[in-house]
N, C-alpha and C positions, 0 to 999 in steps of 0.2 A: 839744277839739271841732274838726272837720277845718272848712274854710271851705265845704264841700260842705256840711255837716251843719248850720252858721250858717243861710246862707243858705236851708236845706231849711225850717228852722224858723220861722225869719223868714216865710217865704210861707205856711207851714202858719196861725201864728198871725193872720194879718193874715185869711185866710179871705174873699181878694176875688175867687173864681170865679164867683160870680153874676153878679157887675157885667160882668165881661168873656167871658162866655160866648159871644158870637157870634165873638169873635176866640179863643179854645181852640179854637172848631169848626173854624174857618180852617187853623188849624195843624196840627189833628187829619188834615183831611180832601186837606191835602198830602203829610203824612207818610203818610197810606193810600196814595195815586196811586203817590208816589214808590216805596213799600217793592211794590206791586202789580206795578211795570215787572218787577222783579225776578224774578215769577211769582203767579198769580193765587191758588195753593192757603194757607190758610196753614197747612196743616199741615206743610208741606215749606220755609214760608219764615217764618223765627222772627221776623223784623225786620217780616213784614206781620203776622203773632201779634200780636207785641206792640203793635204801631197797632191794632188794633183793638179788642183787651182796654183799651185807651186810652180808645178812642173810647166802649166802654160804659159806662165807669166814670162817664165823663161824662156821661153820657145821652144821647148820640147819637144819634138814629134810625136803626133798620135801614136806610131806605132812604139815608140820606146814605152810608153806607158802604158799600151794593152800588153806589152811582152812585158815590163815588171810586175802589172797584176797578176799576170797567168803564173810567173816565177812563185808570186806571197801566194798563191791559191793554190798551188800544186799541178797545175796545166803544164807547165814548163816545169826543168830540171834548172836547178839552180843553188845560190851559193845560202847558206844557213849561215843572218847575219843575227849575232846575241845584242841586247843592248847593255850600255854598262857608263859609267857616270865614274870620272877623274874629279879629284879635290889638291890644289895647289895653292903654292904662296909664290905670288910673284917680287921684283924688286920695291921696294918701298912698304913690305906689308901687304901690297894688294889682293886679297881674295879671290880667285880663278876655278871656275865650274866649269867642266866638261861633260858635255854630252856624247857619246861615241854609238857607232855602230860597226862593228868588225867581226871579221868569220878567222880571226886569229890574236888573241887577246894577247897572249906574250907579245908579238910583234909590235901592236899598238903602243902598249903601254910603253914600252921601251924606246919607241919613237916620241912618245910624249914626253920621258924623262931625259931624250936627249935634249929635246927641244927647249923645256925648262932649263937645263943645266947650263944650253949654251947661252944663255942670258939671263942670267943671274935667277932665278927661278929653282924651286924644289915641289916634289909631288910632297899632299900629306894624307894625313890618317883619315879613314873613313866618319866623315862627321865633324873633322874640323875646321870648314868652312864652308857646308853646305848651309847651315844656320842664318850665315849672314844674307841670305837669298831668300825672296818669298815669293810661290808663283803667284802669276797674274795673265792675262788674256792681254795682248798687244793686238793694233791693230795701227794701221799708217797709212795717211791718204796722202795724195798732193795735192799743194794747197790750189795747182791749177785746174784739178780735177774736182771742184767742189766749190759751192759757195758758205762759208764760214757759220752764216746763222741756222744755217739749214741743218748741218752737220753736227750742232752741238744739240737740236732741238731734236733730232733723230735720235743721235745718241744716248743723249740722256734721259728721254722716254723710252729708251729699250735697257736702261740700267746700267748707263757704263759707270765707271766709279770715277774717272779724272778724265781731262783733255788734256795734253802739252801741246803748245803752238809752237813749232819750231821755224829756221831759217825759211824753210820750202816745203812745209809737212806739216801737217797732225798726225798726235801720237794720242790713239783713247787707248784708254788701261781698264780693264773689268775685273772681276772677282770671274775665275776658272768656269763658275758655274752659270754665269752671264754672259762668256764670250760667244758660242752659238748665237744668241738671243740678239745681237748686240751686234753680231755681222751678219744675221739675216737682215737685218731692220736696214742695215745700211746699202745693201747689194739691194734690197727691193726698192729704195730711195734714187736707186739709180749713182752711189755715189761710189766711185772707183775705188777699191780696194787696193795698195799696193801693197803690202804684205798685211799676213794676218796668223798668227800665232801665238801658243802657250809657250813662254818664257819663264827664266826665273832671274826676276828682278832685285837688286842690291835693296838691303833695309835701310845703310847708311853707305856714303862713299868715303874713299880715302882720297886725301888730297897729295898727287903726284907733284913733285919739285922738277925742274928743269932738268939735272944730272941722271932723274929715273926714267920720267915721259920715254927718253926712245928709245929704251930694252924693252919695257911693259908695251908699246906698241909693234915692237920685236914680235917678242911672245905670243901677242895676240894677232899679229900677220901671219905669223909659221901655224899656230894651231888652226886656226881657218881655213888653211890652205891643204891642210894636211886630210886625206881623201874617206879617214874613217870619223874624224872628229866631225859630227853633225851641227852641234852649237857649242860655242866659248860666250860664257855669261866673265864678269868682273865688274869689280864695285870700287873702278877709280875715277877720278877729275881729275882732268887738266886745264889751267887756263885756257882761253882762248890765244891769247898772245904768246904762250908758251908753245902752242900746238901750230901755230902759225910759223914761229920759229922752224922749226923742226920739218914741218912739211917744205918750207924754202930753203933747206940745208939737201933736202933728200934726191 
């Protein structure tokens, strides 16, 4: 199991999007503005597509995402967000990619180095852990939203490159320039997309020991949570029985 597909699971099972649902909106409703600068139509702009197929999944109000297109279009007055990518070492060695979107980068960043610090974590130099990630096209069904043969037979005649079968889910993974291709073929199948994005995936993972697992799960609930950071990639394992512990301690 990749460290992409860990951590996928890990947040699937814990199932705390209610709790933090004003901050998904946040996030949601930047990555609209941003991918809108781009162009306002999204039929022509895959990356405003997919923010927004985002934003309904979530329940978003129509009108929160006509007001962040009009914001990325110039319609509206609004906040000018840069994008910008953190590289860190978590406990154990772990590998840690951040994706951010902030309209005040000192702030951020110094938020993210407290955040590392207080759990055993340090930021590093640009490019030295970016390497061990390589993007890929994610896409994730439920497994009660699909019948199995169907989905691999869809799939894999529109080019995906792997399947993972997990607990409650399929996970296909494509090559960047197949994901388009790969979730049209599936939305015209009729088959329910639950999320669908360009990630970047661990080449190798690192194997987390019981004394590390719950600062690195630390780490990676604070940066999630935190309202400029868009995605937290990392390339750890945890056993199952270890992660089992730890979730019945919590």
């Amino acid at each position: 199991m990749s460290g992409h597909s860990k951590w996928s699971t890990i947040k699937r099972k814990k199932g705390a999007t209610d709790a933090k649902r004003g901050k998904i909106f946040t996030k949601l409703i930047k990555e609209i503005q941003v991918a809108a600068k781009m162009g306002g139509d999204e039929h022509a702009n895959s990356r405003l597509r997919s923010a927004i197929q985002a934003a309904r999944a979530a329940n978003m109000p129509s009108v929160n995402i006509d007001k962040a297109i009009a914001k990325g279009i110039g319609e509206l007055e609004g906040n000018s967000y840069e994008e910008i990518s953190y590289e860190a070492y978590g406990p154990g060695g772990v590998g840690i990619l951040m994706e951010a979107l902030t309209d005040n980068k000192n702030r951020t960043v110094s938020d993210v180095r407290h955040i590392l610090t207080k759990y055993g974590g340090s930021l590093a130099t640009s490019g030295s852990v970016a390497y061990l990630f390589e993007k890929k096209g994610i896409i994730t069904i439920d497994k009660e939203n699909c019948n199995e043969d169907d989905l691999l037979l869809v799939a894999t005649d529109a080019g995906a490159e792997d399947i993972n079968v997990e607990e409650d889910f399929y996970e296909i993974s494509t090559e960047p320039s197949s994901f388009e291709d790969v979730k049209k073929a599936l939305e015209e199948n009729n088959l329910s997309i639950h999320e669908a994005s360009i990630s970047m995936i661990p080449k190798n993972t690192v194997k987390v020991e019981e004394d590390t697992a719950p600062k690195i799960l630390k780490i990676m609930d604070a940066l999630e949570e935190h309202e400029d950071i868009q995605n937290v990639y990392a390339n750890f394992d945890i056993d199952d029985d270890i992660l089992e512990k730890i979730q019945e301690s919590a």
